[in-house]
Predicted model as a PDB file, atoms N, CA, C, CB and O in Angstrom, pLDDT in the B-factor column:
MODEL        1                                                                  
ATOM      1  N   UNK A   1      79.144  67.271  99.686  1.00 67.00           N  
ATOM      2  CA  UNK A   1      79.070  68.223 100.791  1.00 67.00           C  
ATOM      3  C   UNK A   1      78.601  69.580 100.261  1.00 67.00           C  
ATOM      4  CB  UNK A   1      80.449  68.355 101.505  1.00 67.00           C  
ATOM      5  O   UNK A   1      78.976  69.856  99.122  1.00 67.00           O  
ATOM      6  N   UNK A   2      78.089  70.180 100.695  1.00 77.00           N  
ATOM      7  CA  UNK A   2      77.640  71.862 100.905  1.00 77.00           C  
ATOM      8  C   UNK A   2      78.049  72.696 100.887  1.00 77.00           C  
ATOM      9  CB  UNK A   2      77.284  72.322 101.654  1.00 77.00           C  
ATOM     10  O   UNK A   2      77.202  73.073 101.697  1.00 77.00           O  
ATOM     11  N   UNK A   3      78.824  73.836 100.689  1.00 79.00           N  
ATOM     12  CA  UNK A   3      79.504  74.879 100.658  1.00 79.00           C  
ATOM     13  C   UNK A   3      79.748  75.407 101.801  1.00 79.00           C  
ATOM     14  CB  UNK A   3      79.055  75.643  99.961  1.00 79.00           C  
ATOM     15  O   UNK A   3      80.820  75.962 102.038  1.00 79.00           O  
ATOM     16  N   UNK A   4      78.647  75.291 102.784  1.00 80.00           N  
ATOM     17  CA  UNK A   4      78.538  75.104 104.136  1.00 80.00           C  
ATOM     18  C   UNK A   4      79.472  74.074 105.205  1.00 80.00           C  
ATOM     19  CB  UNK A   4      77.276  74.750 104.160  1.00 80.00           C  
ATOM     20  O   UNK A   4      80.279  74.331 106.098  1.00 80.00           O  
ATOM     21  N   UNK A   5      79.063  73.106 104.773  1.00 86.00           N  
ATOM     22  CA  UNK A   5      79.860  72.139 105.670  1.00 86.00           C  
ATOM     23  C   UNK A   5      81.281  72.202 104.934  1.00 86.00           C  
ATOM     24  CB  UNK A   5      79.163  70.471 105.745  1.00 86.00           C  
ATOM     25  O   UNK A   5      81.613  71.246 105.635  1.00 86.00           O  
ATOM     26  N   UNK A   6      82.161  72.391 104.345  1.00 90.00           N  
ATOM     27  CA  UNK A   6      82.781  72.333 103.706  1.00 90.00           C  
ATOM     28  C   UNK A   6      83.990  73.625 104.035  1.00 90.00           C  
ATOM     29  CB  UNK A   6      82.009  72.170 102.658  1.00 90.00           C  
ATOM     30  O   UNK A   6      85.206  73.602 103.846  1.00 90.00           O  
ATOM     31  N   UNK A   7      82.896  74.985 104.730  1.00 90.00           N  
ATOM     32  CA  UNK A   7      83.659  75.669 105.364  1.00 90.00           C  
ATOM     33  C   UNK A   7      83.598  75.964 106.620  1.00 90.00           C  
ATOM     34  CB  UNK A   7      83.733  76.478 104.891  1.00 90.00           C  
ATOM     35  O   UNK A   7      84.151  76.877 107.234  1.00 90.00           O  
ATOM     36  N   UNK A   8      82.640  74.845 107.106  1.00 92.00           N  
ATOM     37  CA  UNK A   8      82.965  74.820 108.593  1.00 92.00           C  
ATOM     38  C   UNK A   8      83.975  73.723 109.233  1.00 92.00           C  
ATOM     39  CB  UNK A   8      81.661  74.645 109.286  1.00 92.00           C  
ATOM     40  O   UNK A   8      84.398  73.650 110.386  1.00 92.00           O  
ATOM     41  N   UNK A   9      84.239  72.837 108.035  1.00 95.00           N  
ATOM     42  CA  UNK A   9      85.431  72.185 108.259  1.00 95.00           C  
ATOM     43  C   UNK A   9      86.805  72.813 108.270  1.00 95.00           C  
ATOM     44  CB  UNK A   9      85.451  71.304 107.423  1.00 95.00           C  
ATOM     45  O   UNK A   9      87.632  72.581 109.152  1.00 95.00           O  
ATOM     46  N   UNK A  10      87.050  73.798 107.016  1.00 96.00           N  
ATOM     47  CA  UNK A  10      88.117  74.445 106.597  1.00 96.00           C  
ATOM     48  C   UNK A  10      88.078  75.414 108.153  1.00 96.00           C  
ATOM     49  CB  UNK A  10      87.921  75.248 104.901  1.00 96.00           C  
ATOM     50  O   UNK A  10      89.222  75.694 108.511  1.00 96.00           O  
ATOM     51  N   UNK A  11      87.197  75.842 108.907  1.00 95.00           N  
ATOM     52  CA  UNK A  11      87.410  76.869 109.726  1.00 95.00           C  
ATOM     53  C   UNK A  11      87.731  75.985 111.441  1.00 95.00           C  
ATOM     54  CB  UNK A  11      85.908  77.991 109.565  1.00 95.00           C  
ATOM     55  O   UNK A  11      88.429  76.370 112.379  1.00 95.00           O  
ATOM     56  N   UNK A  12      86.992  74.864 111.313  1.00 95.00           N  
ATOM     57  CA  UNK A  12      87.092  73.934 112.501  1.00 95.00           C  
ATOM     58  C   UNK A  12      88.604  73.778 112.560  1.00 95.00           C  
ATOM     59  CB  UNK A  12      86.256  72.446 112.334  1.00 95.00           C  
ATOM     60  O   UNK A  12      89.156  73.851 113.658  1.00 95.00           O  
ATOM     61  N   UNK A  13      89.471  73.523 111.206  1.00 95.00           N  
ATOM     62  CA  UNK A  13      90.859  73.027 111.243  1.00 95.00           C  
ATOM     63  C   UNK A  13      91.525  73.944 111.453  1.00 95.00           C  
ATOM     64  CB  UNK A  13      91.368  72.405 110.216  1.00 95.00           C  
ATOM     65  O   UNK A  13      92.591  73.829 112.058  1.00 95.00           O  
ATOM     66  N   UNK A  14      91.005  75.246 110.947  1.00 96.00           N  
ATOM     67  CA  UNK A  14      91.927  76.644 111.119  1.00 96.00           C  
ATOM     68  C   UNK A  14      91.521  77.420 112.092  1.00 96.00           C  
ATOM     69  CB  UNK A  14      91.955  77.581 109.944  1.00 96.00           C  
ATOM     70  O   UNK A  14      91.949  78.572 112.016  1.00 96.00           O  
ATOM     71  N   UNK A  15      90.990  77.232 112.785  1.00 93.00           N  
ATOM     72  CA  UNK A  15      90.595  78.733 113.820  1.00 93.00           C  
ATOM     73  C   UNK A  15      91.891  78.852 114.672  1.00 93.00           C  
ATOM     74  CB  UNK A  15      88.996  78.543 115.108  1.00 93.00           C  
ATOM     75  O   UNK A  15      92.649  79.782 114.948  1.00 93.00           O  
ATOM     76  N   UNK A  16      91.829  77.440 114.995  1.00 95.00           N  
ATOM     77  CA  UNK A  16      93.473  77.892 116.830  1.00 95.00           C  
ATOM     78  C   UNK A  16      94.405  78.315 115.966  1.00 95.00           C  
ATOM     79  CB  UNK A  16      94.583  76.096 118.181  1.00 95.00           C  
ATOM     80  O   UNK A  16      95.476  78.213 116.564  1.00 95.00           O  
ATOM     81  N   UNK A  17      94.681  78.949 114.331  1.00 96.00           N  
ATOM     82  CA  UNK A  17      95.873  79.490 113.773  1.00 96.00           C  
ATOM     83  C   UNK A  17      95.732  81.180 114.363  1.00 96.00           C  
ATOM     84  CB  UNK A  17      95.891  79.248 111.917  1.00 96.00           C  
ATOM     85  O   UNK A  17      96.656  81.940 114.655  1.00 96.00           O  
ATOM     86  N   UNK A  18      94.786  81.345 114.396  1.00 95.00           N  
ATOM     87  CA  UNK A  18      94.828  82.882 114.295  1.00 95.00           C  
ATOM     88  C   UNK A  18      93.030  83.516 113.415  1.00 95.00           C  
ATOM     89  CB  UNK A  18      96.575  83.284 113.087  1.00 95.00           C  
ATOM     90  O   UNK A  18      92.064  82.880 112.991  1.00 95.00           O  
ATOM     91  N   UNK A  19      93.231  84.484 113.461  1.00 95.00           N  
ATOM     92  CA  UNK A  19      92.086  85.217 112.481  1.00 95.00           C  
ATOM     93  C   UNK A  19      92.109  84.841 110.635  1.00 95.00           C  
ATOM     94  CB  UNK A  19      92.428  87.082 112.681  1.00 95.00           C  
ATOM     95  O   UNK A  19      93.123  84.787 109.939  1.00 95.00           O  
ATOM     96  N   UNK A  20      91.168  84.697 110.335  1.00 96.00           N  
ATOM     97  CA  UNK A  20      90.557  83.891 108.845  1.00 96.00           C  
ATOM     98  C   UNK A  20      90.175  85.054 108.433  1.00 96.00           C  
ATOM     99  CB  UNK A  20      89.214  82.618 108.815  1.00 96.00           C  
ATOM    100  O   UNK A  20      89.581  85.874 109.133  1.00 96.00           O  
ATOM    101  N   UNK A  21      90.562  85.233 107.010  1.00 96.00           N  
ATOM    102  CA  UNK A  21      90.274  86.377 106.083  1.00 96.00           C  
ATOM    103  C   UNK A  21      90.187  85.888 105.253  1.00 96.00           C  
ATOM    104  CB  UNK A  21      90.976  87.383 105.866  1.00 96.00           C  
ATOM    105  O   UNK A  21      90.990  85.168 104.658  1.00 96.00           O  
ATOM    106  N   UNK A  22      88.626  86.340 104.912  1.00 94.00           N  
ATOM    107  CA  UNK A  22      87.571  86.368 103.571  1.00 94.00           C  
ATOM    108  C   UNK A  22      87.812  86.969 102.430  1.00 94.00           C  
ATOM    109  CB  UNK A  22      86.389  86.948 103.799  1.00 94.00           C  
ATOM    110  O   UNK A  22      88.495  87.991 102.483  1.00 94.00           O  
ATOM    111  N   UNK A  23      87.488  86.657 101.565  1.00 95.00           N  
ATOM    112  CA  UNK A  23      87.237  87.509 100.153  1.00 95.00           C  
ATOM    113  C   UNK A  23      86.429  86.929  99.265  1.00 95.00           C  
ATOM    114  CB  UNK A  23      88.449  87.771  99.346  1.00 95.00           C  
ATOM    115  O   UNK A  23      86.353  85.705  99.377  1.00 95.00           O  
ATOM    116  N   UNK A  24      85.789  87.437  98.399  1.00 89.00           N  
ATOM    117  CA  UNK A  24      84.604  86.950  97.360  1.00 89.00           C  
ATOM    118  C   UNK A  24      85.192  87.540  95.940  1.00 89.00           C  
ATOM    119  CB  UNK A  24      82.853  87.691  97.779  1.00 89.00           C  
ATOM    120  O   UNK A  24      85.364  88.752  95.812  1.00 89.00           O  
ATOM    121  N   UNK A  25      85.327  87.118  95.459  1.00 86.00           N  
ATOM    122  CA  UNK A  25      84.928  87.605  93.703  1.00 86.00           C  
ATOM    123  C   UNK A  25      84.397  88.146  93.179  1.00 86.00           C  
ATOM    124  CB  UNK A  25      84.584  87.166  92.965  1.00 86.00           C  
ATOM    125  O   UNK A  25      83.262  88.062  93.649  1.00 86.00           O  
ATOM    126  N   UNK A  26      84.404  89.100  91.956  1.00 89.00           N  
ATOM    127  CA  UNK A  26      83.257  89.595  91.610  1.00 89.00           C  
ATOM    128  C   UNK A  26      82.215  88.428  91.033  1.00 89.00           C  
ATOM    129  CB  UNK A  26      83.571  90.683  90.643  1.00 89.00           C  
ATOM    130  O   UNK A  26      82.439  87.393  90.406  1.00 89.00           O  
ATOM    131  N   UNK A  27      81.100  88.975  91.466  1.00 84.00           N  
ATOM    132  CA  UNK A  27      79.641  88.397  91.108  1.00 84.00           C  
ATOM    133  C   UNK A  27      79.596  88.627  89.327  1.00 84.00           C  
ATOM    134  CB  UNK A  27      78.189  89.448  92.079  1.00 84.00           C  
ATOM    135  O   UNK A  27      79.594  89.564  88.529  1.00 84.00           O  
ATOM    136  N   UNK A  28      79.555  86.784  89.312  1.00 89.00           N  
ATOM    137  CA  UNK A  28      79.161  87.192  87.659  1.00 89.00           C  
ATOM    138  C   UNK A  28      78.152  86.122  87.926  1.00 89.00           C  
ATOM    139  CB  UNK A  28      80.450  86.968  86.091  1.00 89.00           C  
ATOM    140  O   UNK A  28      77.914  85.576  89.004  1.00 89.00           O  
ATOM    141  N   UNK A  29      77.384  85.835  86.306  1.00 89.00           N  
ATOM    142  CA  UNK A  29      76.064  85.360  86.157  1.00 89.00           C  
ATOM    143  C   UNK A  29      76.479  83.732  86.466  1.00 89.00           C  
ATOM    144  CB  UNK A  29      75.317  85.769  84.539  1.00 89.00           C  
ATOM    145  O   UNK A  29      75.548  82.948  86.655  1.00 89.00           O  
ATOM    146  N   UNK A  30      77.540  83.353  86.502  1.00 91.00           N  
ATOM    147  CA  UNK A  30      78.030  82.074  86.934  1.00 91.00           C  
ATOM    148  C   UNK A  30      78.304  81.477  88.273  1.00 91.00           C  
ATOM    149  CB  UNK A  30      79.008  81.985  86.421  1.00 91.00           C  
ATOM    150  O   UNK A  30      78.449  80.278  88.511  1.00 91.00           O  
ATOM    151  N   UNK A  31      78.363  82.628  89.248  1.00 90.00           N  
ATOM    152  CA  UNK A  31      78.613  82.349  90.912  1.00 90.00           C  
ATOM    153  C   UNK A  31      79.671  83.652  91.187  1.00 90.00           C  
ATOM    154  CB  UNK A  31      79.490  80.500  91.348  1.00 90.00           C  
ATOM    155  O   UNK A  31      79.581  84.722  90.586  1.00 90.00           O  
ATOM    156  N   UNK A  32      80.371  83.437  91.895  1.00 91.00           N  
ATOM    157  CA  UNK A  32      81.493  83.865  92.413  1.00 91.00           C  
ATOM    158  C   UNK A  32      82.389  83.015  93.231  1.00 91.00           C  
ATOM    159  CB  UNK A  32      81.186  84.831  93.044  1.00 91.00           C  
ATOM    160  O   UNK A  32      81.931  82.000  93.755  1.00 91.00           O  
ATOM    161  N   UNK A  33      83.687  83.366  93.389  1.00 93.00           N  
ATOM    162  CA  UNK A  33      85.143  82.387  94.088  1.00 93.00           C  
ATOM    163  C   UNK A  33      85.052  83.072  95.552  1.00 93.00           C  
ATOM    164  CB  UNK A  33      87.134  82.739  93.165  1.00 93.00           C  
ATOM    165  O   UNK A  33      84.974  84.185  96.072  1.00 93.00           O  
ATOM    166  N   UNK A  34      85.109  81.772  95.867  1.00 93.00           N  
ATOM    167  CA  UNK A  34      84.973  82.193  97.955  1.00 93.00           C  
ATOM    168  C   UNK A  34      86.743  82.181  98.237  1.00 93.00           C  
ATOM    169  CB  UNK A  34      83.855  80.264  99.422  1.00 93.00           C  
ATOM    170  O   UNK A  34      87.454  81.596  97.420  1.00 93.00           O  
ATOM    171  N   UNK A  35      87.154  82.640  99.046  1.00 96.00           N  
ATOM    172  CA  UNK A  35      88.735  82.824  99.542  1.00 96.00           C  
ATOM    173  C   UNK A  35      88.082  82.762 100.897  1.00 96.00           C  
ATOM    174  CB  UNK A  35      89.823  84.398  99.078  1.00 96.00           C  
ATOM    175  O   UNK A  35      87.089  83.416 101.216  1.00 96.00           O  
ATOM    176  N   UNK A  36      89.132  81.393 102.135  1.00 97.00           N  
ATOM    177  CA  UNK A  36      89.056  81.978 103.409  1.00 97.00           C  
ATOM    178  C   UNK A  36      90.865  81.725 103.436  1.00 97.00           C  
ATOM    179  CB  UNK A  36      87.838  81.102 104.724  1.00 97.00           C  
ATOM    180  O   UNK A  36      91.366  80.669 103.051  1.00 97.00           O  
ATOM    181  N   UNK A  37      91.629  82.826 103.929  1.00 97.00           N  
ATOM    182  CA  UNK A  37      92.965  82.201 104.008  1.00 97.00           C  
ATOM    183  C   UNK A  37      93.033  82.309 105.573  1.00 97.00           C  
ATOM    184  CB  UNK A  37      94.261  83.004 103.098  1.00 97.00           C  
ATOM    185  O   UNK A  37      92.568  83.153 106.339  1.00 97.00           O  
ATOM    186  N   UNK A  38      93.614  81.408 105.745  1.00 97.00           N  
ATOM    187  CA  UNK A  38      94.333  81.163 107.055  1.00 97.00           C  
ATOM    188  C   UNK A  38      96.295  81.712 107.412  1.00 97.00           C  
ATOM    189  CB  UNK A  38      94.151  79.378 107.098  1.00 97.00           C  
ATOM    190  O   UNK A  38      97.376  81.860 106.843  1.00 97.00           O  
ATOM    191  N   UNK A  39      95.656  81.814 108.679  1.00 96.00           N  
ATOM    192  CA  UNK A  39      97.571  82.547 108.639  1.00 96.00           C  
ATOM    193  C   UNK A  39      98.583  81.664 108.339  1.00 96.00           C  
ATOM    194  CB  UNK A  39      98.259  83.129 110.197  1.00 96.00           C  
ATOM    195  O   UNK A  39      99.659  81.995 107.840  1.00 96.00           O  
ATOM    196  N   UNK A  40      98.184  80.307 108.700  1.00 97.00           N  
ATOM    197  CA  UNK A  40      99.652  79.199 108.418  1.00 97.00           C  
ATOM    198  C   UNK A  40      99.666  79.264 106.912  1.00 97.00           C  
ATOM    199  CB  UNK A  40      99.496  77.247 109.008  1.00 97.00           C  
ATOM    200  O   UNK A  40     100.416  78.393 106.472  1.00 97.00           O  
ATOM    201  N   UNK A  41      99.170  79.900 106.083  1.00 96.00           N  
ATOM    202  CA  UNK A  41      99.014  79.641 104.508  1.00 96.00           C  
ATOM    203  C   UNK A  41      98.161  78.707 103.728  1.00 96.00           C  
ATOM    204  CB  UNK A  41     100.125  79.287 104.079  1.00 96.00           C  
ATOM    205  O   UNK A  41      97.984  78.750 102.510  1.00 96.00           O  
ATOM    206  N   UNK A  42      97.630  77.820 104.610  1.00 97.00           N  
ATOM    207  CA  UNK A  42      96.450  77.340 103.651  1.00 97.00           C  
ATOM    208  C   UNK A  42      95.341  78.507 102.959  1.00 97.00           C  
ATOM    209  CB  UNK A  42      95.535  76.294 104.594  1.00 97.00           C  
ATOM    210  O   UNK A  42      95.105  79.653 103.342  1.00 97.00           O  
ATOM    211  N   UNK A  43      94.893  77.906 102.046  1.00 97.00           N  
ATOM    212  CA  UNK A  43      93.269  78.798 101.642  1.00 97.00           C  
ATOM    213  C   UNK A  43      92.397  78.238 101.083  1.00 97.00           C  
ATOM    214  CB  UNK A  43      93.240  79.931 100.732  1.00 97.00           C  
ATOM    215  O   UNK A  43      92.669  77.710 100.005  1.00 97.00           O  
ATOM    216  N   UNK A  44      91.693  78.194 101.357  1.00 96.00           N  
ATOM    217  CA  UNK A  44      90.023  77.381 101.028  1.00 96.00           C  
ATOM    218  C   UNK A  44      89.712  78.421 100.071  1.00 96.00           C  
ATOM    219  CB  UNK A  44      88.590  77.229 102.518  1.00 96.00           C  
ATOM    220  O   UNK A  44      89.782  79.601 100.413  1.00 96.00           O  
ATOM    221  N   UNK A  45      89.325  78.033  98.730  1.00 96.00           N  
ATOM    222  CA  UNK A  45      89.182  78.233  97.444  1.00 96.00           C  
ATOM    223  C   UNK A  45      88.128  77.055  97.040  1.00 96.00           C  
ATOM    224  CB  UNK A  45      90.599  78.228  96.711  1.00 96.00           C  
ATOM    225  O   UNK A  45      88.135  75.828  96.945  1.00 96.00           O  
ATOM    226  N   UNK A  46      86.927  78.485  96.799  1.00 94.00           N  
ATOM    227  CA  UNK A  46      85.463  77.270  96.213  1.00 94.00           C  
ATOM    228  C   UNK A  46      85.002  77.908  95.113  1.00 94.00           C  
ATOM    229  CB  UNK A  46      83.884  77.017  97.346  1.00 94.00           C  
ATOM    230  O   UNK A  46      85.300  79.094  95.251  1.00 94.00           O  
ATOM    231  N   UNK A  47      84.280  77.694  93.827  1.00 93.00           N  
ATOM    232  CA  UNK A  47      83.738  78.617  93.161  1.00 93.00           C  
ATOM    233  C   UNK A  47      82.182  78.485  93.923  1.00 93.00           C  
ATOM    234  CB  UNK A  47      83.912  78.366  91.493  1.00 93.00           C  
ATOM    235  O   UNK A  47      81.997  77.611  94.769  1.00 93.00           O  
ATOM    236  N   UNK A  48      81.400  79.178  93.638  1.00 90.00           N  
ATOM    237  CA  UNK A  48      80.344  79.522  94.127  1.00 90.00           C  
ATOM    238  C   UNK A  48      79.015  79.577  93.457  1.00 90.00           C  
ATOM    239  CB  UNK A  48      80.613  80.479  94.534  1.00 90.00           C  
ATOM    240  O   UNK A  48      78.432  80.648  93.625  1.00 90.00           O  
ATOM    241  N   UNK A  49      78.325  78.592  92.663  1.00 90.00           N  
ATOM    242  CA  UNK A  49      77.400  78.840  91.656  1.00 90.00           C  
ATOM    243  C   UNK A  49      76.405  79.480  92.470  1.00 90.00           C  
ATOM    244  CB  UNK A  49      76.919  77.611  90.844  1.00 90.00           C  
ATOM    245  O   UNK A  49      76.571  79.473  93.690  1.00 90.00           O  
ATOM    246  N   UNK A  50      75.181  80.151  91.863  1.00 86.00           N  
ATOM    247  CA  UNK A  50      73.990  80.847  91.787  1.00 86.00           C  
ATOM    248  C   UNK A  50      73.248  79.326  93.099  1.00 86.00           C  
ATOM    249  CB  UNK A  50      73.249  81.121  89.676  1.00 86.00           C  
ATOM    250  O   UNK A  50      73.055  79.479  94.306  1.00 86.00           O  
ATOM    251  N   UNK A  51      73.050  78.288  92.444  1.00 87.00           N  
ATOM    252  CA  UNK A  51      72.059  77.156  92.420  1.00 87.00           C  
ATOM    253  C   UNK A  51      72.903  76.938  94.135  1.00 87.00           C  
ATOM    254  CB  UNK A  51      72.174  75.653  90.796  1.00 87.00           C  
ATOM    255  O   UNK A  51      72.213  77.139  95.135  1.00 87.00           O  
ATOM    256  N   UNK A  52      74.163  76.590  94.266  1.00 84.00           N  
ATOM    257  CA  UNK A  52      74.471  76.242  95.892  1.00 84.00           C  
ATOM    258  C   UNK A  52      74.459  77.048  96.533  1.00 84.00           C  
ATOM    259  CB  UNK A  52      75.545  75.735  96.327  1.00 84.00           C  
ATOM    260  O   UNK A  52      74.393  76.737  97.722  1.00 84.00           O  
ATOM    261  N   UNK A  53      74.529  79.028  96.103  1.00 78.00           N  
ATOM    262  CA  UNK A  53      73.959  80.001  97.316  1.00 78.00           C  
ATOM    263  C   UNK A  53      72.747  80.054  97.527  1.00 78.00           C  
ATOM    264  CB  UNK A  53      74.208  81.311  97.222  1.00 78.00           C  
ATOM    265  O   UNK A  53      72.404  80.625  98.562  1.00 78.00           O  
ATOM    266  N   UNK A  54      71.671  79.476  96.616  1.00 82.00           N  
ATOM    267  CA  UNK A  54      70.548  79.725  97.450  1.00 82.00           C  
ATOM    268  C   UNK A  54      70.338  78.540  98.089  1.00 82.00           C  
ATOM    269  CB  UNK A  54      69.356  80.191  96.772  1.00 82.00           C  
ATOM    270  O   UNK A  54      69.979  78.630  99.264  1.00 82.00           O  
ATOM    271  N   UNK A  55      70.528  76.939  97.399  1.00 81.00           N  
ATOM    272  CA  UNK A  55      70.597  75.800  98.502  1.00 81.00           C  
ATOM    273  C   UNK A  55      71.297  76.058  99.956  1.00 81.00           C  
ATOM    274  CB  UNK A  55      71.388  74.622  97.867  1.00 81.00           C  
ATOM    275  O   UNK A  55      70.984  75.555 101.036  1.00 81.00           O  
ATOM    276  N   UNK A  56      72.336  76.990  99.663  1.00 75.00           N  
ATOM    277  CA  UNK A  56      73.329  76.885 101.498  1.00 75.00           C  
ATOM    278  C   UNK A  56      72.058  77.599 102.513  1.00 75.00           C  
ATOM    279  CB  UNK A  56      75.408  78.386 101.656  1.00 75.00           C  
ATOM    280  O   UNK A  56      71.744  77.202 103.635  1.00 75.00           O  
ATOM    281  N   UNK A  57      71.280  79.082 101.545  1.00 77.00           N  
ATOM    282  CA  UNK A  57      70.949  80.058 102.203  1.00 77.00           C  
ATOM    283  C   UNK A  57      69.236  79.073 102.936  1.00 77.00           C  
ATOM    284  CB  UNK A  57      70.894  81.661 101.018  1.00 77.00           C  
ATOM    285  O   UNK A  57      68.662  79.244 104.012  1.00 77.00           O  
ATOM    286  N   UNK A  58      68.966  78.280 101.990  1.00 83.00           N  
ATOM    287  CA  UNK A  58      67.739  77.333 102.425  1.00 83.00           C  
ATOM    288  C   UNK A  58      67.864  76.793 103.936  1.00 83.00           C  
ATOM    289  CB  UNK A  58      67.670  75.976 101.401  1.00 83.00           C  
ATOM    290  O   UNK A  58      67.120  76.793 104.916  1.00 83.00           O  
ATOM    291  N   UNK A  59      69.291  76.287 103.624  1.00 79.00           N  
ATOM    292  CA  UNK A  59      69.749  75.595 105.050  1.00 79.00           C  
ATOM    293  C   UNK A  59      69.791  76.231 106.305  1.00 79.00           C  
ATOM    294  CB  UNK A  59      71.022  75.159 104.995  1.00 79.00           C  
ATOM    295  O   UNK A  59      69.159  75.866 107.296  1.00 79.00           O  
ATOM    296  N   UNK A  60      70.591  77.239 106.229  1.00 77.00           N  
ATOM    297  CA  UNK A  60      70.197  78.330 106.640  1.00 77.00           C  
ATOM    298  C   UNK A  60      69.166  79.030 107.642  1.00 77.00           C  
ATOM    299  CB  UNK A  60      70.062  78.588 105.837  1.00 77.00           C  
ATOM    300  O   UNK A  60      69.252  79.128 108.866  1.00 77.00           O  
ATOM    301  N   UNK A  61      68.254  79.449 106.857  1.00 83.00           N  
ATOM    302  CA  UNK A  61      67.270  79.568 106.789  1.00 83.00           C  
ATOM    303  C   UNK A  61      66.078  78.477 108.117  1.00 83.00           C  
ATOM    304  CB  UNK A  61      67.306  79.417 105.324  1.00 83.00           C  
ATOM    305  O   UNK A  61      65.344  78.820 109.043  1.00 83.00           O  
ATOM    306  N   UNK A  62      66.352  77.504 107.681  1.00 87.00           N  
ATOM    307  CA  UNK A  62      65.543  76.690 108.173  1.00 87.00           C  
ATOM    308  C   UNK A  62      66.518  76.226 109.527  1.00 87.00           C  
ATOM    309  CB  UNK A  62      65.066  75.561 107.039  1.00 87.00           C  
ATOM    310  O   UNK A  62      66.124  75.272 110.199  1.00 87.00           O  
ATOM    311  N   UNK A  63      67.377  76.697 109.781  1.00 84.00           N  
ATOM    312  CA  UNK A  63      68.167  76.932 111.263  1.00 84.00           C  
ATOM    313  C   UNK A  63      67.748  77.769 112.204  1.00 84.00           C  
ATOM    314  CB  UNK A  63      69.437  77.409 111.153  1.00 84.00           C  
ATOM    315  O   UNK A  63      67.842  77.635 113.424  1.00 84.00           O  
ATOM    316  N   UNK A  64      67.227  78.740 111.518  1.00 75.00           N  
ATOM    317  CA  UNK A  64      66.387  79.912 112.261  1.00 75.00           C  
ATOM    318  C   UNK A  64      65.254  79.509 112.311  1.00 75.00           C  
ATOM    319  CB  UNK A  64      66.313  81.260 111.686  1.00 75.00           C  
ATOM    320  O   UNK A  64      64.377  80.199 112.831  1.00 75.00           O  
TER     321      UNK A  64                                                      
ENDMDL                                                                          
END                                                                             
């Protein structure tokens, strides 16, 4: 799966909790760590390489 689909699942399961709060990592030459937490306490925790942000942003992209 995609980094994409992957958090539109995590958000499909969590939205009727309440509001989803983001956070990113600092940007190093390796990716960065995605955070979405949800209010019941789950949190979707991804690392983030270079190579799957520009594959997600392709996808993307070609949506528009």
């Amino acid at each position: 799966m995609t980094v994409g689909a992957d958090l539109e699942d995590f958000t499909a399961g969590h939205r009727s909790h309440g509001r989803l709060t983001a956070d990113t990592g600092a940007l190093t030459p390796n990716g960065y760590r995605l955070t979405v937490a949800c209010l019941c306490g789950v949190t979707f925790e991804r690392w983030i390489t270079p190579e799957e942000a520009a594959r997600d942003l392709v996808v993307l992209a070609r949506l528009n």
